[in-house]
TORMARLO-650063 format. One record per atom (N, C-alpha, C): atom name; residue in one letter; x, y, z. Coordinates in steps of 0.05 Angstrom, whole numbers. Layout:
BEGIN
    a   r        u        v        w
   CA   A        X        Y        Z
...
REM end
This chain:
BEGIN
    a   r        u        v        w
    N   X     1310      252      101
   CA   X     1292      275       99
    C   X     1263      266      104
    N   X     1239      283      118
   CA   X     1222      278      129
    C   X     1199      286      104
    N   X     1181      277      100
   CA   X     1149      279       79
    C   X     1156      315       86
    N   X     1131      327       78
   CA   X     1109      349       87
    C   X     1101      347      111
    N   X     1097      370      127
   CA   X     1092      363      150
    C   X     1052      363      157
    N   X     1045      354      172
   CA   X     1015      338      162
    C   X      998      361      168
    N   X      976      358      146
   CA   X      956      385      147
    C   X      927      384      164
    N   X      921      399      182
   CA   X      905      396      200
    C   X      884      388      186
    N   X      853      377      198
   CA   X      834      383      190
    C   X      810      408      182
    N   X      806      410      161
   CA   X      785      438      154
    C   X      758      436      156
    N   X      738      437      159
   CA   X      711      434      166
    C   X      696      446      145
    N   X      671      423      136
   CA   X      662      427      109
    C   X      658      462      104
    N   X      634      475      127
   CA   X      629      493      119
    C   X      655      513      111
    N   X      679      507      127
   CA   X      710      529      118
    C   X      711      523       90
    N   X      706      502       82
   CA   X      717      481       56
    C   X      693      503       35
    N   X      672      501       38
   CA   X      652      512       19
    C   X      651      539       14
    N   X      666      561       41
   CA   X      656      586       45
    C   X      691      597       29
    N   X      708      576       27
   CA   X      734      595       14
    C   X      741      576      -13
    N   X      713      571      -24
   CA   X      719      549      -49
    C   X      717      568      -81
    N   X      737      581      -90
   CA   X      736      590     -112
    C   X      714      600     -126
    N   X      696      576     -133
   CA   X      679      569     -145
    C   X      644      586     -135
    N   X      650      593     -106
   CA   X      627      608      -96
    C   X      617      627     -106
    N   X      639      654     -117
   CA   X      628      683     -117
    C   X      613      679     -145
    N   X      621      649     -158
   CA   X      601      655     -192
    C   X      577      654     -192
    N   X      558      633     -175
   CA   X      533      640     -171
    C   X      530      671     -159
    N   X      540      679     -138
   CA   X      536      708     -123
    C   X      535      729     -146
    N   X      555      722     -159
   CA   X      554      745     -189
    C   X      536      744     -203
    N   X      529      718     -214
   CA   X      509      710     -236
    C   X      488      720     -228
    N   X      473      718     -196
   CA   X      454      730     -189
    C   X      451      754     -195
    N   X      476      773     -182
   CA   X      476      806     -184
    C   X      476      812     -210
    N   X      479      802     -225
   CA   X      483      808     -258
    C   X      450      809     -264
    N   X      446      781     -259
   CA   X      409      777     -276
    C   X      393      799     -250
    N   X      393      811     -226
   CA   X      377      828     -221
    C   X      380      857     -231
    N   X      404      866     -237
   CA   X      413      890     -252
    C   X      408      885     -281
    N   X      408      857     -294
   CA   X      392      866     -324
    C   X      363      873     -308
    N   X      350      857     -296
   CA   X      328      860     -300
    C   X      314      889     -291
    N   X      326      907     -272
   CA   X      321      929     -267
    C   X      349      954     -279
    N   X      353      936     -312
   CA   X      373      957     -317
    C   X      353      982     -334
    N   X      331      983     -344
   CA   X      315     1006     -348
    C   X      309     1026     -328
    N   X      306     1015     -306
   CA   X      301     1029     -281
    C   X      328     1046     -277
    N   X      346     1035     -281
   CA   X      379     1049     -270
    C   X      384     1062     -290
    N   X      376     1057     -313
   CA   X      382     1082     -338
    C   X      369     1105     -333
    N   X      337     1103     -321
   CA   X      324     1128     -320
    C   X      341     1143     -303
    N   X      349     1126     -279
   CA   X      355     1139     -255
    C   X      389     1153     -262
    N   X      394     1151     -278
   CA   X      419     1155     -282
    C   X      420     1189     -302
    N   X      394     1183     -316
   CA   X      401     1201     -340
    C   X      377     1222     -331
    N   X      369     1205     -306
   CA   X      346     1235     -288
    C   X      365     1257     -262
    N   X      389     1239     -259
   CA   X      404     1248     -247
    C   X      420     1270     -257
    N   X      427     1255     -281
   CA   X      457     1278     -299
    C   X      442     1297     -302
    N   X      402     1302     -313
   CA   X      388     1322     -324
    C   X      380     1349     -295
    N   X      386     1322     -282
   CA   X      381     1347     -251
    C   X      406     1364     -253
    N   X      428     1353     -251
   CA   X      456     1361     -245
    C   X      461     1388     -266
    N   X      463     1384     -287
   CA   X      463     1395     -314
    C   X      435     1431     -305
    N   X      408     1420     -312
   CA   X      383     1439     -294
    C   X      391     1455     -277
    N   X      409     1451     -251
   CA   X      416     1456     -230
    C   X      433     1482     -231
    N   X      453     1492     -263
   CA   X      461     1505     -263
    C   X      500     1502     -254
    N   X      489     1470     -247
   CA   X      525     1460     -232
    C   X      544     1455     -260
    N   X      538     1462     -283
   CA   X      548     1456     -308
    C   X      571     1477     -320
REM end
């Protein structure tokens, strides 16, 4: 019976761009800019529902 049959070579950047480990910085980022403009998204949120509600669509 013969090994595994042999695995090509992958190229760093393939190696880095499908490495598990990537999307946690990408998240961590999107997380700390949404705290930091999460006041801003509350207004916008609860200026929205007050339009909606105003509007008579209730």
């Amino acid at each position: 019976m013969t090994g595994p049959p042999p695995v090509r070579p992958v190229s760093a950047l393939r190696r880095w761009a499908t490495d598990p480990l990537v999307p946690v910085p990408l998240l961590a980022a999107g997380a700390t800019v949404a705290a930091a403009y999460g006041h801003v998204l509350t207004w916008a949120v609860l200026g929205g529902l007050a339009g909606y509600t105003l509007s008579g669509s209730v």
